[in-house]
Residue frames as qw, qx, qy, qz and C-alpha x, y, z in Angstrom:
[[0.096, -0.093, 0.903, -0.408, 105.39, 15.71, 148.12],
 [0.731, -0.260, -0.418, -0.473, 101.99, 13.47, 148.09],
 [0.464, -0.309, 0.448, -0.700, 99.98, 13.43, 150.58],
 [0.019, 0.050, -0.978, -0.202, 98.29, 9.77, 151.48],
 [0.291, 0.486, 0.660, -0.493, 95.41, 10.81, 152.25],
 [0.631, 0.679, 0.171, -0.333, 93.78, 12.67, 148.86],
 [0.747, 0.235, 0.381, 0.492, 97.19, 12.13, 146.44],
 [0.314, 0.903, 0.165, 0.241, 97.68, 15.74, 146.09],
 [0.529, 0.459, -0.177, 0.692, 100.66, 17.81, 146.09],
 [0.299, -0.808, -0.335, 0.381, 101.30, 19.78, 149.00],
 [0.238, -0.499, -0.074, 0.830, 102.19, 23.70, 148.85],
 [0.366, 0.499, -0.006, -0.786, 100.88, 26.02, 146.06],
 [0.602, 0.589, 0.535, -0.065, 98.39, 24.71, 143.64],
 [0.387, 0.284, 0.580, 0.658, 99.10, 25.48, 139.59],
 [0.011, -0.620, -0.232, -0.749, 98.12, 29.70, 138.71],
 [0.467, -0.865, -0.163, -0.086, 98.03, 30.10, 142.62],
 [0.059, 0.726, -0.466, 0.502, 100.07, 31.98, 144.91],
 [0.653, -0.075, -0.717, 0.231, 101.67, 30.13, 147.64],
 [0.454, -0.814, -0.340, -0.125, 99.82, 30.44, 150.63],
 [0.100, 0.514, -0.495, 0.693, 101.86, 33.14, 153.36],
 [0.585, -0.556, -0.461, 0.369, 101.94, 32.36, 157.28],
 [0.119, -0.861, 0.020, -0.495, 100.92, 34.52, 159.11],
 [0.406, 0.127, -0.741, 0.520, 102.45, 35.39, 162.73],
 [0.503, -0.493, -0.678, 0.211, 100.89, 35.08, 165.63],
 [0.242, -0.891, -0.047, -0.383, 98.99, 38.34, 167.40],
 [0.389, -0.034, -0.656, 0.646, 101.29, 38.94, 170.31],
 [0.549, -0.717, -0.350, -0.247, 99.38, 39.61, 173.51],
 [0.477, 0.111, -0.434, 0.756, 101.20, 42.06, 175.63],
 [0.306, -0.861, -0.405, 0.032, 100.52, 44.05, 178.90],
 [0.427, 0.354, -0.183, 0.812, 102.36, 47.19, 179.96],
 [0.358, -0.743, -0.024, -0.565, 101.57, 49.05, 183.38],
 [0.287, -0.590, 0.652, -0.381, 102.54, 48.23, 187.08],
 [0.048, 0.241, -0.969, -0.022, 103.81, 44.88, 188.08],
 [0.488, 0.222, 0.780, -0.323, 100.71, 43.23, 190.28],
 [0.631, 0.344, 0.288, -0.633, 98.60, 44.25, 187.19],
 [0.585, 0.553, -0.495, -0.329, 100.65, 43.08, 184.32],
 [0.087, -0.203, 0.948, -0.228, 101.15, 39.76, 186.33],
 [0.660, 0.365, 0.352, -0.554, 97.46, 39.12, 186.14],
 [0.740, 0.559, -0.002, -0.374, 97.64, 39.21, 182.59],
 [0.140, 0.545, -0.815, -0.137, 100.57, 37.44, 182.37],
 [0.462, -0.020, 0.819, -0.340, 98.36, 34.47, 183.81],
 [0.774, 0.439, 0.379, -0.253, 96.37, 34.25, 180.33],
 [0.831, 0.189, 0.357, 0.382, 99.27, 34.49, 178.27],
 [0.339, 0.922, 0.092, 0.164, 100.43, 38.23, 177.85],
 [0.592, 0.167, -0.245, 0.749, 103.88, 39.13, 177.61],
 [0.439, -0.859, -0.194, 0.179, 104.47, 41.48, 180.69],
 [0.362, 0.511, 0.045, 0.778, 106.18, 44.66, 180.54],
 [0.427, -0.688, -0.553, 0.197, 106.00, 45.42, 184.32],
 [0.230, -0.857, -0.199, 0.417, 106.42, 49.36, 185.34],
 [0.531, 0.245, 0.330, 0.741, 107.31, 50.52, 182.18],
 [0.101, -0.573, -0.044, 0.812, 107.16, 54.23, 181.41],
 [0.594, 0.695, 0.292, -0.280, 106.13, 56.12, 178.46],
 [0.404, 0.718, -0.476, -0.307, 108.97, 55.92, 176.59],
 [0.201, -0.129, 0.971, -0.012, 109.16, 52.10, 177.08],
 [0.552, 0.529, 0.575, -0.291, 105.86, 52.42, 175.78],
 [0.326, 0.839, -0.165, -0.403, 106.81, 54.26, 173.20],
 [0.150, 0.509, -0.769, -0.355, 109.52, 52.49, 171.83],
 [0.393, 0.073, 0.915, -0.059, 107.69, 49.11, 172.28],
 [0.544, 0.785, 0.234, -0.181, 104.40, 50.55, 169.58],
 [0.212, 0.781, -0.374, -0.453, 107.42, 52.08, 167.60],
 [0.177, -0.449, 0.833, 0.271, 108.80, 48.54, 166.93],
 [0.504, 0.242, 0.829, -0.011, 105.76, 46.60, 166.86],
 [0.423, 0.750, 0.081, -0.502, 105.08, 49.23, 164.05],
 [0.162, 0.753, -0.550, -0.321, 108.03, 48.98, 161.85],
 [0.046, -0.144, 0.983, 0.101, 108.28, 45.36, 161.74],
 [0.598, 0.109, -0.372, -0.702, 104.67, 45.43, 161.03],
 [0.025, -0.075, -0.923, 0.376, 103.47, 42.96, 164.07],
 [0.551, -0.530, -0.420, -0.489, 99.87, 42.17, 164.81],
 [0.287, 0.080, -0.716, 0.632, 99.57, 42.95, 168.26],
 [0.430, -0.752, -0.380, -0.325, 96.80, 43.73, 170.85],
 [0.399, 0.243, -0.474, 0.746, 98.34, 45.82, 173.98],
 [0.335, -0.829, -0.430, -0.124, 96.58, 46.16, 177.23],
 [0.350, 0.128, -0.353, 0.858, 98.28, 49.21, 178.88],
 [0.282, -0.491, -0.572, 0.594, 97.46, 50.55, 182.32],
 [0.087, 0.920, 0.371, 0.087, 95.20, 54.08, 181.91],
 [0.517, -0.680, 0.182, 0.487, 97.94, 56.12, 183.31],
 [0.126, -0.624, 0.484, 0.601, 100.42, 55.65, 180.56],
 [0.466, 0.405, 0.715, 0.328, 98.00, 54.44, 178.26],
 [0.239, 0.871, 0.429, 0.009, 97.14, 58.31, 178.00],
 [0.301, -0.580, 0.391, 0.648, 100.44, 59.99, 176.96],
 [0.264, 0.847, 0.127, -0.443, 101.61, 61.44, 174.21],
 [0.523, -0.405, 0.577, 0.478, 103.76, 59.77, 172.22],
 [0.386, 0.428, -0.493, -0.652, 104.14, 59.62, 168.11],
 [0.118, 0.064, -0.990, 0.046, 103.55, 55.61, 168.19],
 [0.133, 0.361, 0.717, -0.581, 101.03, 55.57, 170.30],
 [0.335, 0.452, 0.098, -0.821, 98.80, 58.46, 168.35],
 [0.427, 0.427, -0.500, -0.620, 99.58, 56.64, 165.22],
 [0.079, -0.089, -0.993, -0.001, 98.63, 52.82, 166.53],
 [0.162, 0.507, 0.759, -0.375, 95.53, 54.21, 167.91],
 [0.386, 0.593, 0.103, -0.699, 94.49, 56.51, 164.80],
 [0.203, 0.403, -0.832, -0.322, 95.66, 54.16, 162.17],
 [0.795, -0.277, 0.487, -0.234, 94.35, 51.19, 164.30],
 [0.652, 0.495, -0.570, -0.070, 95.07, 47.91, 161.97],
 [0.679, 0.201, -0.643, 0.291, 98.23, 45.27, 163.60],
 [0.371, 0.018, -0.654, 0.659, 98.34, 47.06, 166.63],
 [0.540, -0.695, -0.430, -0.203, 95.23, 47.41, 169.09],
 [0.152, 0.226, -0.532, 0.802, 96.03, 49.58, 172.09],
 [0.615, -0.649, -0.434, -0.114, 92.94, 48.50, 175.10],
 [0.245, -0.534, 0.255, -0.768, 93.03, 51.20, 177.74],
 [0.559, -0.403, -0.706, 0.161, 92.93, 49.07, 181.44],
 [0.317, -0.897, -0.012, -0.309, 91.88, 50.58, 184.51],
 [0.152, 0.562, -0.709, 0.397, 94.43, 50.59, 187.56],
 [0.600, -0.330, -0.726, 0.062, 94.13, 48.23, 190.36],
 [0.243, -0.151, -0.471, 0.834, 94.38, 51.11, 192.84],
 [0.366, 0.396, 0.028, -0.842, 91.36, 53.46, 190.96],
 [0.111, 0.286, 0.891, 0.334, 88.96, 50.78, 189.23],
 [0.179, 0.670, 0.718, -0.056, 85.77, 52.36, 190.06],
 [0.161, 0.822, 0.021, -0.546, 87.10, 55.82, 188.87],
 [0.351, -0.183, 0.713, 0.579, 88.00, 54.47, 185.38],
 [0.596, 0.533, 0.484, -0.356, 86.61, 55.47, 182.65],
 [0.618, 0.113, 0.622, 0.468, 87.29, 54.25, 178.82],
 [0.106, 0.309, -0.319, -0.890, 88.18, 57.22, 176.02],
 [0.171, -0.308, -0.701, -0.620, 85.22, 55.03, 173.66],
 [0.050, -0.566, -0.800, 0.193, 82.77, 55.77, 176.47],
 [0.273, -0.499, -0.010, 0.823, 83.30, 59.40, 175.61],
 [0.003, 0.014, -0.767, -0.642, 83.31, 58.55, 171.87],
 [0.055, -0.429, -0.900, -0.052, 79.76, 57.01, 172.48],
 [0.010, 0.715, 0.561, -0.417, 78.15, 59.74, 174.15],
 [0.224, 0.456, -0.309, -0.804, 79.21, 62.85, 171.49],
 [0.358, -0.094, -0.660, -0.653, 77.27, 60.29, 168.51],
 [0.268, -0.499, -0.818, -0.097, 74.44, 58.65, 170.90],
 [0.372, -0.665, 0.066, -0.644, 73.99, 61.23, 173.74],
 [0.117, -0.429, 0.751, -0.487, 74.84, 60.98, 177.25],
 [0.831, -0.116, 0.287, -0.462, 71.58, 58.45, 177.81],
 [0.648, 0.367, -0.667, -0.020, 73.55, 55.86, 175.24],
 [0.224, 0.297, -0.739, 0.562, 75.27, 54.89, 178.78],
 [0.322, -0.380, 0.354, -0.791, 72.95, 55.39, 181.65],
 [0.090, 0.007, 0.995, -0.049, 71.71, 52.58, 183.32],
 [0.449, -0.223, -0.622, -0.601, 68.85, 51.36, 182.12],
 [0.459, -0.170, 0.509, -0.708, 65.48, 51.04, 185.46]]
């Protein structure tokens, strides 16, 4: 097919590979309803009072079928124990797992990398700054 605009051919070009499409990151939440409704408001697929083995199986697929995903899951049952889980979030890659706080215990949340931070910077890394 020729284009009208430059006369060239469309799809792969002579000694090239033909370009792959990619799919689209899905953007999914998983944790109690009110919160995963929020995020359902920017565009994340909601996955309202799931459990950990609804967590589980949901990483297990987006594994195997080798999705790009980014998953915001509720603190709660973002800290189980599952095979999936261990291996999206040591692996990292397609699937991103983002630890939210709850909507019931925000100001007692606190994020596994803030942990990370302080064993290589020291506990001042954090502290507010005067």
């Amino acid at each position: 097919m020729v284009t009208p605009e430059d006369g060239s051919k469309s799809g792969s070009k002579a000694g090239h590979a033909p370009q792959r499409t990619r799919e689209p990151t899905r953007m999914i939440a998983v944790g109690c309803a009110a919160l995963v409704a929020g995020f359902s408001l920017i565009g994340a697929e909601p996955i309202p009072d799931a459990g950990p083995k609804d967590l589980e199986s949901l990483i297990a697929g987006l594994l195997s079928r080798k999705e790009s995903a980014i998953v915001f899951v509720e603190a709660g049952l973002a800290r189980t124990d599952g095979p999936s889980l261990r291996q999206a979030r040591a692996k990292g890659g397609r699937v991103v797992i983002v630890e939210i706080p709850p909507l019931d215990a925000p100001e007692g949340f606190e994020p596994p990398i803030e942990e990370f931070v302080r064993r290589f910077l020291g506990r001042q890394a954090l502290a507010p700054s005067s």
